[in-house]
C-alpha positions in Angstrom: 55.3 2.3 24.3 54.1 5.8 23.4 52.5 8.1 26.1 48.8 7.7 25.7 46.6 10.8 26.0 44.0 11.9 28.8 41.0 10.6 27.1 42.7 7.1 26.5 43.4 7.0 30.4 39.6 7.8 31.2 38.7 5.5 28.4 40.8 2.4 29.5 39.5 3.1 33.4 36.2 3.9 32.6 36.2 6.7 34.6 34.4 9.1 31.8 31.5 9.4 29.5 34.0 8.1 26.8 34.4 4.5 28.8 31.3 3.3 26.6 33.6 4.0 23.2 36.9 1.9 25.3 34.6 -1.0 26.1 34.7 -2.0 22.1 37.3 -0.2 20.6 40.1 -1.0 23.2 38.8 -4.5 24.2 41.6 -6.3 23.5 45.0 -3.9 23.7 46.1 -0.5 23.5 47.1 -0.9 19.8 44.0 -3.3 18.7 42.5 -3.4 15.6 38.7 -4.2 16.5 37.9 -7.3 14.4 34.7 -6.9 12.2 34.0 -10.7 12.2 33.9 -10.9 15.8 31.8 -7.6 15.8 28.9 -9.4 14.1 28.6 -12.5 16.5 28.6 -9.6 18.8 26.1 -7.2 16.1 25.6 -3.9 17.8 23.0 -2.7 20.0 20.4 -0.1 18.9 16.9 1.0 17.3 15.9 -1.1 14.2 14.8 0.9 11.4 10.9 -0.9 11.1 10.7 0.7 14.9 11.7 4.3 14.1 9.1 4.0 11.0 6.1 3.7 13.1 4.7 6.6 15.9 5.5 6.1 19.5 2.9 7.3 21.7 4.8 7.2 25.3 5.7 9.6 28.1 9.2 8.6 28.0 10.0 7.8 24.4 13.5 7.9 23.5 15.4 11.2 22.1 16.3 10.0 18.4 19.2 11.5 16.2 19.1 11.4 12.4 22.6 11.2 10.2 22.3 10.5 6.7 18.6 9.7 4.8 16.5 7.7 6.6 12.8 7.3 7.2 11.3 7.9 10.3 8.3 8.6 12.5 8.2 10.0 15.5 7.0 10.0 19.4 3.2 11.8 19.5 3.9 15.0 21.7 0.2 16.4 21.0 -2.9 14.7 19.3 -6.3 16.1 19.7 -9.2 17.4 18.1 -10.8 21.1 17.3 -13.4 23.0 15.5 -11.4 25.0 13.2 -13.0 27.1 10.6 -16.3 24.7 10.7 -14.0 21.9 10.5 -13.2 19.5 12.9 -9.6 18.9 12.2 -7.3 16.5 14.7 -4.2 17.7 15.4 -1.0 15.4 15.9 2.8 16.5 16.3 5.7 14.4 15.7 8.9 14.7 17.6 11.3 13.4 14.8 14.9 14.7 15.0 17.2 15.3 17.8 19.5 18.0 16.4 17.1 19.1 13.9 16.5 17.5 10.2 17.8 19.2 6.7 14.7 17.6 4.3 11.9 15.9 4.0 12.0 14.2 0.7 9.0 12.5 0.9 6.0 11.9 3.1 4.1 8.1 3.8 0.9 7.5 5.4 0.3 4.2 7.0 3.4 3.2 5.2 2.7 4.4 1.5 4.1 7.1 0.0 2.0 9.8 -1.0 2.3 13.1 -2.6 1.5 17.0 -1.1 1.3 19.8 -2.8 3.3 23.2 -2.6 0.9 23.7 1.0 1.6 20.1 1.8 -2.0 19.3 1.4 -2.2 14.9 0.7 -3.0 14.7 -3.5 -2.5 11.1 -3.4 -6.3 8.9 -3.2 -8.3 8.5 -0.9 -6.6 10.3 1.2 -7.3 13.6 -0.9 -10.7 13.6 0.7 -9.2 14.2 3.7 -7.8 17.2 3.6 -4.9 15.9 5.1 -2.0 18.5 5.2 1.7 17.2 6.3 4.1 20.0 7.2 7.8 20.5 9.2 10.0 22.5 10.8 13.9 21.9 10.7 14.7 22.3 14.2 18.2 23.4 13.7 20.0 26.4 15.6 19.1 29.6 13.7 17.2 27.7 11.0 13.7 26.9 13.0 15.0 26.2 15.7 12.1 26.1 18.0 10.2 22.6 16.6 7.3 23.4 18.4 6.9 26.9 17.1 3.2 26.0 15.4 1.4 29.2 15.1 -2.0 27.2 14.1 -1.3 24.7 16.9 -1.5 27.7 19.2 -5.0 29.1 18.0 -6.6 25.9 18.2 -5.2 25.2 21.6 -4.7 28.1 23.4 -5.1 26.8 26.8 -2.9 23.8 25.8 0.1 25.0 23.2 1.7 27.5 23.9 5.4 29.7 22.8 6.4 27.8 26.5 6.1 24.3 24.3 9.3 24.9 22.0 10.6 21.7 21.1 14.3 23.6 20.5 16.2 21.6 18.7 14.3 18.8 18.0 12.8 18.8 14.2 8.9 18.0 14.2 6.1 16.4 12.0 2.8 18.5 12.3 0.0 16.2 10.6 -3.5 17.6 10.4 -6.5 15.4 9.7 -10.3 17.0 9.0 -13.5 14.8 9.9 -15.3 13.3 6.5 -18.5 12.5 5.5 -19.6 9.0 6.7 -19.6 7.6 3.3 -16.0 8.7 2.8 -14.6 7.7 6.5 -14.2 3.7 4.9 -11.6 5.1 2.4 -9.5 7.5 4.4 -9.5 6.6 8.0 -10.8 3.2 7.8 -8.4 2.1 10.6 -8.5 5.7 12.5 -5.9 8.3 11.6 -3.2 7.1 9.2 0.3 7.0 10.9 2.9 10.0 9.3 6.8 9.0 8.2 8.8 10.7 5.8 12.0 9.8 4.5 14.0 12.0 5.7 18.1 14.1 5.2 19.0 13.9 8.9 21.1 16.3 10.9 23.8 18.4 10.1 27.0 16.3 10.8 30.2 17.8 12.6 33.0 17.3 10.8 36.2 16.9 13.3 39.3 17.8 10.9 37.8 21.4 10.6 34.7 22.3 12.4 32.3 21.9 9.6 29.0 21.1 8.8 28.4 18.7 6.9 24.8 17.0 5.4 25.7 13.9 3.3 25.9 10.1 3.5 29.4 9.5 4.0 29.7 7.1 6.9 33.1 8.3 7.8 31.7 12.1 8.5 28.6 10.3 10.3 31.3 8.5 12.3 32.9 11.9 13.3 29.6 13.4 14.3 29.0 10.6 16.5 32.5 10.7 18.2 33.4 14.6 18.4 30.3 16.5 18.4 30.1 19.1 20.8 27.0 18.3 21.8 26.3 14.5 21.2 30.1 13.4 21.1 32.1 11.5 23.7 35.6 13.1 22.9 37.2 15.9 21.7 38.7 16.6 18.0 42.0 16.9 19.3 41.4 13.1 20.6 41.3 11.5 16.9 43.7 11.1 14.3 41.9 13.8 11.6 44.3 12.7 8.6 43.0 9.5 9.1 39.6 10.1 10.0 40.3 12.1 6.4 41.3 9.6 4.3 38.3 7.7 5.3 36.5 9.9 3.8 37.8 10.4 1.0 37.7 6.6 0.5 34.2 6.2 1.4 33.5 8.6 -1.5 35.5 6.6 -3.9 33.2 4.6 -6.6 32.8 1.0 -7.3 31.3 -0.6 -10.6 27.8 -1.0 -11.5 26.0 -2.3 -13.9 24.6 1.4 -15.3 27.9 2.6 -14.2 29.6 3.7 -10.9 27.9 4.0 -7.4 29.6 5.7 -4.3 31.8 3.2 -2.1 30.4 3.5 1.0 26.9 5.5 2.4 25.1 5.1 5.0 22.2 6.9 6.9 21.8 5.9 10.3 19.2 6.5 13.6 19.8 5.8 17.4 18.8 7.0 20.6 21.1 9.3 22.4 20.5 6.7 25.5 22.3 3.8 23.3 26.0 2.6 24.1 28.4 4.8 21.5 29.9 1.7 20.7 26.9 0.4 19.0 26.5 3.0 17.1 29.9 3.1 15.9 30.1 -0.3 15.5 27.5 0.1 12.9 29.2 2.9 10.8 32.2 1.1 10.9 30.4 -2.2 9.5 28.9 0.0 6.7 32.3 1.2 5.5 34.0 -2.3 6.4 36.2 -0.1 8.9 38.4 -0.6 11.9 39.5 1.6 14.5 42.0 1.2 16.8 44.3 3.3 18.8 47.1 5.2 17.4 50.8 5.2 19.2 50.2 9.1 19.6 47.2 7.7 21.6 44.6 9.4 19.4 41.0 7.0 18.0 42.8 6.3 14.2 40.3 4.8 11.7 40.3 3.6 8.0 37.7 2.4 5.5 37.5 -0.9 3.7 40.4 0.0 1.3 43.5 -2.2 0.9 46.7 -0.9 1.4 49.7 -2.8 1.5 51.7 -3.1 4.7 54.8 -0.5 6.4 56.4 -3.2 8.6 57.7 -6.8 7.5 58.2 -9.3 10.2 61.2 -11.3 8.9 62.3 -14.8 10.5 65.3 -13.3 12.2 62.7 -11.1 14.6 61.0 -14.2 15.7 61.2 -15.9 19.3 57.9 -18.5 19.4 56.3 -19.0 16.5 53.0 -20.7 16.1 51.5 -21.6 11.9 48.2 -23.4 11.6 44.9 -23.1 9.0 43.1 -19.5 9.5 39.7 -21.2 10.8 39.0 -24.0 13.0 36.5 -26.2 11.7 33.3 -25.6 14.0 34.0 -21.9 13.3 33.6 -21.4 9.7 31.1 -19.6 8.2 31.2 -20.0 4.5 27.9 -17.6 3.3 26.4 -14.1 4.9 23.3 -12.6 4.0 23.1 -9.1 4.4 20.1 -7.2 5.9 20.3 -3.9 5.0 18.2 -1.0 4.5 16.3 -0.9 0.7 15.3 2.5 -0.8 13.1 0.5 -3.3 11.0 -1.0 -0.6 10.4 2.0 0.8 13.6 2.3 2.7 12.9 -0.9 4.7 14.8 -3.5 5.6 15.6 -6.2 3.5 18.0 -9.5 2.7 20.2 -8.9 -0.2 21.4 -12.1 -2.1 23.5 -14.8 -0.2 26.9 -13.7 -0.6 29.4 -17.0 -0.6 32.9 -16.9 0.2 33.9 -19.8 -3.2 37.5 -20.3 -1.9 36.3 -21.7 1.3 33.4 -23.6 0.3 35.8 -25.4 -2.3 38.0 -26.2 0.8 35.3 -26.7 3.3 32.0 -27.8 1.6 29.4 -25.3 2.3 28.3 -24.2 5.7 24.9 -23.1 7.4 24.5 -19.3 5.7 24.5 -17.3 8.8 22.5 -13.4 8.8 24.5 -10.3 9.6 23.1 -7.3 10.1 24.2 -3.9 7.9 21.5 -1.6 9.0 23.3 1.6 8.6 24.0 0.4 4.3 21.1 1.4 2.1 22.6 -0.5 -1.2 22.8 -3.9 -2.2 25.8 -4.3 -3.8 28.1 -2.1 -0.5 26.4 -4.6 1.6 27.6 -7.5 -0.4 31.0 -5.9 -1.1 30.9 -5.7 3.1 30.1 -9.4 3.3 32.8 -10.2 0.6 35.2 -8.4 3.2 34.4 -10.1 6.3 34.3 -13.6 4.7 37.8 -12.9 4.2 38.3 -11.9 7.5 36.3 -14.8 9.3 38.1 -17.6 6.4 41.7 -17.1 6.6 44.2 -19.6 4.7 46.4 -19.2 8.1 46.9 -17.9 11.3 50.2 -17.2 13.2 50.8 -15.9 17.1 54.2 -14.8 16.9 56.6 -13.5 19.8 58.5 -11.1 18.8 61.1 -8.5 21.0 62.0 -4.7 20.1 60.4 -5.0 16.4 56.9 -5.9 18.3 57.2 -2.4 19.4 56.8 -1.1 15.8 53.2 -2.8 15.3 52.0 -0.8 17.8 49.1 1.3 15.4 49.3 -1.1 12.7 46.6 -2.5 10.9 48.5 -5.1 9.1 52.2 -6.1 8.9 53.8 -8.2 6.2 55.9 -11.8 7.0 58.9 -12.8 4.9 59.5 -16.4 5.8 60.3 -17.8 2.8 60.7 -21.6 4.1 56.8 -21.4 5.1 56.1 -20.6 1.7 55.1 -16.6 3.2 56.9 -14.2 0.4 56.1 -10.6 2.2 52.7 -11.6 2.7 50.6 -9.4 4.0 48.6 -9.9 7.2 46.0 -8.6 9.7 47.1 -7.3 13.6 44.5 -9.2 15.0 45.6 -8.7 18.9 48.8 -7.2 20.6 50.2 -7.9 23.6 52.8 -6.5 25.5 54.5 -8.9 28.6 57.6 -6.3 29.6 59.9 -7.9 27.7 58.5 -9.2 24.2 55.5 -8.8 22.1 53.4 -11.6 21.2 51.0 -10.7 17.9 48.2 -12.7 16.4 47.8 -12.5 12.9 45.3 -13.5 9.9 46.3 -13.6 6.9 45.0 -11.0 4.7 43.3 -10.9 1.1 43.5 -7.7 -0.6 41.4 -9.2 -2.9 38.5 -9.0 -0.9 38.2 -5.4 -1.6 38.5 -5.4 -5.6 34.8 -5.1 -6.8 33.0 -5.9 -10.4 30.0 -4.9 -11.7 29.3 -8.4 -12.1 29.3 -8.9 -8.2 27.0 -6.7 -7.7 23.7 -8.6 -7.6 20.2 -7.4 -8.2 18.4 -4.5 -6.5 14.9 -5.6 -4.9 11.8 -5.7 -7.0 9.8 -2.9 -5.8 7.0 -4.5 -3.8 3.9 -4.7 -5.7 0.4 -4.7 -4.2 -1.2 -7.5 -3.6 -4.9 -8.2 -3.7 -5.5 -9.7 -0.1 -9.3 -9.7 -1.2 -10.0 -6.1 1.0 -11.8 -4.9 -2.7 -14.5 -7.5 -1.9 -15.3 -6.6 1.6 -19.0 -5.5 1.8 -22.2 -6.7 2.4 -25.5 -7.1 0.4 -29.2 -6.4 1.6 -31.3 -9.3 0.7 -34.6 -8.5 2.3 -36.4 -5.5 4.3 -39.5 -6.0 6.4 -41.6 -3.7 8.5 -42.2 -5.6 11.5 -46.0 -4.8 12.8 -47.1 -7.7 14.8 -44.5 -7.4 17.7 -45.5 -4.1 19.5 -44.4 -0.5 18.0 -43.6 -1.0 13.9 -40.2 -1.8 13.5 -37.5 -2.3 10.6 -35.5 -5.7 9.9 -32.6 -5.8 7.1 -31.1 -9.3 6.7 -28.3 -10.3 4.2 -25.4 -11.8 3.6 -21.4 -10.4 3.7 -17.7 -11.1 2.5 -15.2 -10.0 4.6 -12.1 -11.0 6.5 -11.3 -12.9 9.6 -12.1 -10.3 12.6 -14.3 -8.3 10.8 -18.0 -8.2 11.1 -20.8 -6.5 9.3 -22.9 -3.7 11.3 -26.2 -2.3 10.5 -27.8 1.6 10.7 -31.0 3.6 10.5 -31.9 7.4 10.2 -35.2 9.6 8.8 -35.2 9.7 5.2 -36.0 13.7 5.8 -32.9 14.1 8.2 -29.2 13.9 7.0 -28.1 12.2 10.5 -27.4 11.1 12.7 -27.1 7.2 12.3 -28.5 5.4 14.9 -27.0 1.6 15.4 -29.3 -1.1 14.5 -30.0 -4.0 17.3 -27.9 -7.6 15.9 -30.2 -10.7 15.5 -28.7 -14.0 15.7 -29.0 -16.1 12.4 -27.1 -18.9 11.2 -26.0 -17.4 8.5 -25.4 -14.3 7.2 -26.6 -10.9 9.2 -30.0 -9.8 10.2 -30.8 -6.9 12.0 -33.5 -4.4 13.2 -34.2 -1.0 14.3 -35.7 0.2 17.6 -39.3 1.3 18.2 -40.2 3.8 15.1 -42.3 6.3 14.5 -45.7 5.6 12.6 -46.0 7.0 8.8 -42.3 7.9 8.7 -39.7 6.7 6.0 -36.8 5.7 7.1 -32.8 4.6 5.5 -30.5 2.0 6.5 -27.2 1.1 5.1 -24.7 -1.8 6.1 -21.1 -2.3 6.1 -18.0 -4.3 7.5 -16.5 -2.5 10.4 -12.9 -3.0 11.2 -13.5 -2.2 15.0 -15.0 1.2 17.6 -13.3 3.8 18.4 -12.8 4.7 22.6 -16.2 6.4 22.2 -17.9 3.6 20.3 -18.4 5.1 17.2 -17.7 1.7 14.3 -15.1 2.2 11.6 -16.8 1.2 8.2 -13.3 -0.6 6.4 -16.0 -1.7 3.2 -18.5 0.9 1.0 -22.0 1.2 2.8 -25.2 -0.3 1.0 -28.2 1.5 1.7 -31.7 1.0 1.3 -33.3 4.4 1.4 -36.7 6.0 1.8 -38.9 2.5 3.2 -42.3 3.8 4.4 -43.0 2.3 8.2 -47.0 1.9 9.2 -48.3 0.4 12.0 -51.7 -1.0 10.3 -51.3 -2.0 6.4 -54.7 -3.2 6.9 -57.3 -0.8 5.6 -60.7 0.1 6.7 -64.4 -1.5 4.4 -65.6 1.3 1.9 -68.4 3.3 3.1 -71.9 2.5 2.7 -74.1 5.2 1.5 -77.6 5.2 2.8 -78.8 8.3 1.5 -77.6 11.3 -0.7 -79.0 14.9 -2.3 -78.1 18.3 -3.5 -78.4 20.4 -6.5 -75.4 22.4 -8.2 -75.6 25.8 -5.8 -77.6 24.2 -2.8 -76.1 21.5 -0.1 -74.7 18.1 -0.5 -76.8 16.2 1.9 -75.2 12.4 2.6 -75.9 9.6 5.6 -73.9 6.9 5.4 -72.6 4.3 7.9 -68.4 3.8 8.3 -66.5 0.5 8.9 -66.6 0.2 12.5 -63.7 -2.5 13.2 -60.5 -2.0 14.7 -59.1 -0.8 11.5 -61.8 2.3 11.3 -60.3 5.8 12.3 -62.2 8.7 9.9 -64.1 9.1 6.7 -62.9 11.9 4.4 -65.2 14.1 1.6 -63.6 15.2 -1.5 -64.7 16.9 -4.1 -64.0 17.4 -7.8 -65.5 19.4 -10.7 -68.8 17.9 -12.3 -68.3 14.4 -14.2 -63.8 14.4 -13.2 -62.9 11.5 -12.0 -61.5 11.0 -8.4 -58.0 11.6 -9.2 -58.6 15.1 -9.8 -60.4 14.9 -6.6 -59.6 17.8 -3.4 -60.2 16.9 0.3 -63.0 18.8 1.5 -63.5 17.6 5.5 -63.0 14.8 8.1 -65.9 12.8 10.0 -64.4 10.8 13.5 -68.2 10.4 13.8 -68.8 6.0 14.9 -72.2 6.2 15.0 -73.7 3.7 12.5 -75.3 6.8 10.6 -73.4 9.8 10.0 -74.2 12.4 8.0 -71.8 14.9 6.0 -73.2 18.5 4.4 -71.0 20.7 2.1 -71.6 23.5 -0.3 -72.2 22.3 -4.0 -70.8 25.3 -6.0 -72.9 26.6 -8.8 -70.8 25.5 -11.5 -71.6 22.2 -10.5 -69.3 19.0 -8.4 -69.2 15.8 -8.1 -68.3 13.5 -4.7 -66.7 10.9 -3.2 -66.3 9.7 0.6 -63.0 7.6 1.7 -62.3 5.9 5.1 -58.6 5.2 6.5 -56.7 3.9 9.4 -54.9 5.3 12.1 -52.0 4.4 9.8 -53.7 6.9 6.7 -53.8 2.7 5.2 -57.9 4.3 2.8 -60.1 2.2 1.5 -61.4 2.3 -2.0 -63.1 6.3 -2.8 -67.1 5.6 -2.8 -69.5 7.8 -5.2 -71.9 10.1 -3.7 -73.2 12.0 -6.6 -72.4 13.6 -9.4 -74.3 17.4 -9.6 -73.6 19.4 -12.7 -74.9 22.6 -13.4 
């Protein structure tokens, strides 16, 4: 048995950081190839992508790390709100990327995409009202470094943001929101401020064989990031076989068939918290590029992508001790169909089932089984994640399986993969097999095989299945949210004059209508109306208003109040402007004149005697030139006299008038204008 190195030692004891990569890589042996079917009873711990997608607003959120293209939110570390150049604009940044973040490639807003311009102002309706502007800083070591390095953030905030709050290293989301006009706030913030992802190219990968930095999607290069680097990493470059670890590579960037043509062989873009088990995330890069890793006789981390290559070592019947030959898959154990969930880019990078992937050969033996879900979350295609299920039906299917004990030849599948058996009796020509376990007794070495099929990794374009249809919307009847107003009243019988709107409303479950009044002379603010029970429909009413005033009320459907109360409209307002409020419609009897004389340049001389009723407040005199009618009329003086005779005077010019007297309420509610004379020159 080779000498295995100092990180292997720490791995198997657990003794170092690097015991969470042992726990799944070196389950089973030193020389075990980690089996991917058992790997998904087992699937790998780990953020989901749907979680990452939407803010976290917590004291202790997790430090998230980027590889690949992915979209992501981030944990709120500021949200408030300012007066900024007569604006009041809310403030919220993001904490996005651990390690920094190469691109944003384009920004969402409570889940749809939307488009900026070259200031990363929102163009995209209604959110263009808004003036909603989505910016970022990279976060990466001599490339903005410093995430929270907001230079705006700091004026607004002074007191609370400062160059001490530097985010280094971490790649940030600045999102900044400015307060609409009430009629707009139902189209852009209906539901409060709208939640900021982007898609995302994640952080700069370390690439073991050499040192480099790397941005791409090759899983094999995000698998090396996640082992070796100096900062995130568990082990050490010299730790891992880098020829390997290169072929890998260069595998994952082979191409498979398409329908339009070729596609890379293996991507991925992955997210997970620095707090998760390495194995998980490994696990999961591994799955996407239908990998194994296992530990090489130099005692270094070898791995290999889901490429077949034919076996080194033959097992002939002359090296056998025990021998054990049965079918590949108990019955109770086989699994016949996988559907994938992977990650779409054409449902806005969310995840998704791909097609039921069958594996024909067993179902044709076996009868089909229950499908059973697997989870490819780091694969953002639909045809790698059903060349992936192809693969691990083979794995979890095989025709046969043989434990063998074998003596010094054993030795030589120590770091194998696969081996060959040529036992020709059996029917097994050289056929080619998978080093499922390894065990080593002192004197002989007992191997458990599967038998292989290299044809599980051919691919056609005929395989390759159907992308998703990109989502389209669907009219969930939001368009007819809103209410009518079916009848205003001016309520005078019941103390001070009041308003009362009642009508009628479509809206959803949850949702109710509210009501609102203001002065027709004043642009705000709206006051809530009071809510009246009714069996159907809405009715409500204003407080106490004043007398002789007009006023405006408007309904709409309110999702819900913010912490301070205030309703969020989530329909258009219907508004009833400019209704005139009294507190007496009823008005006073005409005048009755008694008594009347003048001449054009003397005095008018008139007794009359007023309504004197509760509706009886004043008599008015106007005047108007000699034979106009009243229309033309001018007010010329006010009697409160309530005598029952009063007497007016006034000037008759010397081109001649004529007059008329008119009583009114307290309300201004006049009678009809009465005739005094008519005095021409």
């Amino acid at each position: 048995m080779p000498a295995v190195g100092s990180w292997l030692v720490a791995v198997w004891t657990g003794a170092s950081a690097a015991g969470a990569v042992g726990a799944a890589l070196l389950k089973t042996a030193v020389a075990l190839a980690v089996n991917a079917a058992v790997s998904k009873v087992m699937a790998p711990k780990g953020p989901r992508p749907q979680e990452l997608q939407t803010e976290l607003r917590s004291s202790n959120a997790q430090r998230i790390r980027h590889l690949g293209r992915v979209r992501t939110s981030g944990a709120t570390m500021f949200w408030e709100w300012a007066h900024v150049g007569g604006e009041r604009r809310l403030f919220k940044l993001l904490a996005v990327a651990e390690g920094g973040m190469n691109n944003v490639l384009q920004w969402y807003l409570d889940g749809e995409p939307v488009e900026v311009d070259a200031n990363g102002y929102v163009t995209t309706e209604p959110w263009d009202k808004g003036n909603i502007r989505l910016r970022w800083r990279k976060g990466i070591q001599g490339d903005q470094w410093d995430g929270g390095d907001w230079a705006d953030l700091r004026a607004a905030f002074p007191n609370h943001w400062t160059v001490d709050h530097r985010l280094r290293g971490v790649g940030t989301i600045l999102a900044t929101f400015d307060a609409v006009d009430g009629d707009d706030i139902a189209d852009v913030y209906s539901g409060g401020e709208p939640e900021v992802s982007a898609l995302i190219d994640g952080a700069t990968a370390y690439w073991a064989v050499d040192g480099a930095g790397i941005v791409g999607r090759n899983p094999a290069v995000h698998l090396s990031d996640i082992m070796a680097n100096p900062a995130y990493g568990a082990v050490a470059a010299a730790d891992i076989d880098l020829a390997r670890l290169a072929t890998a590579r260069a595998d994952c960037n082979g191409t498979e068939p398409t329908a339009g043509g070729t596609r890379p062989r293996y991507q991925s873009g992955i997210s997970y918290a620095l707090s998760d088990a390495i194995k998980d995330t490994a696990q999961k890069l591994l799955d996407a590029m239908g990998g194994r890793a296992w530990i090489s006789p130099e005692g270094k981390l070898a791995v290999e992508a889901g490429m077949w290559r034919a076996p080194t070592v033959t097992i002939e019947e002359r090296h056998v001790v025990e021998m054990e030959y049965g079918a590949g898959t108990e019955r109770i154990n086989r699994v016949t169909t996988l559907v994938p969930t992977y990650v779409a880019p054409q449902v806005h990078w969310q995840e998704n089932p791909a097609d039921p992937v069958d594996d024909a050969g067993a179902i044709a033996l076996w009868g089909e089984g229950q499908p059973k879900g697997v989870d490819l979350l780091a694969v953002q295609h639909h045809g790698q994640a059903a060349h992936l299920c192809k693969q691990m039906l083979a794995r979890m299917n095989p025709r046969r399986r043989m434990t063998i004990k074998l003596r010094a030849l054993g030795l030589r599948l120590v770091g194998e993969p696969r081996v060959a058996v040529n036992i020709p009796r059996l029917g097994l020509v050289s056929t080619a097999f998978w080093v499922d376990s390894l065990s080593f007794d002192g004197t002989n070495t007992t191997v458990e095989l599967i038998e292989a099929a290299p044809a599980s990794f051919d691919w056609t374009a005929a395989e390759e299945g159907e992308p998703p249809a990109i989502a389209e919307k669907v009219n969930h009847g939001e368009a007819a949210l809103g209410t009518t107003i079916d009848s205003v009243t001016v309520v005078r019988t019941d103390g001070d004059p009041f308003i009362r709107i009642a009508g009628s409303f479509t809206a959803s479950p949850g949702l109710i209508p509210f009501g609102q009044y203001k002065r027709s002379d004043q642009s705000g603010p709206w006051t809530d109306m009071i809510r009246e029970e009714v069996d159907s429909g809405y009715s409500f009413r204003t407080s106490s208003l004043g007398d002789r005033v007009e006023y405006d009320v408007r309904t709409f459907i309110v999702v819900g109040f913010s912490l301070h109360g205030v309703p969020r409209p989530r329909s258009p307002y219907t508004t009833v402007s400019g209704i005139e409020v009294f507190s007496n419609t009823t008005a006073p009897d005409e005048p009755v004149v008694f008594m009347e004389s003048g001449t054009a340049g003397g005095t008018l001389t008139v007794t009359f005697q007023p309504d004197l009723g509760a509706n009886y407040y004043r008599t008015g005199l106007y005047q108007a030139e000699a034979g106009a009618a009243f229309e033309t009329a001018v007010f010329v003086k006010w009697s409160y006299d309530t005598s029952s005779d009063v007497t007016m005077a006034a000037p008759i010019p010397a081109t001649g008038a004529r007059f008329w007297l008119r009583s009114e309420n307290r309300s201004a509610v006049h009678s009809d204008p009465v005739e005094v004379g008519n005095y021409p020159a």
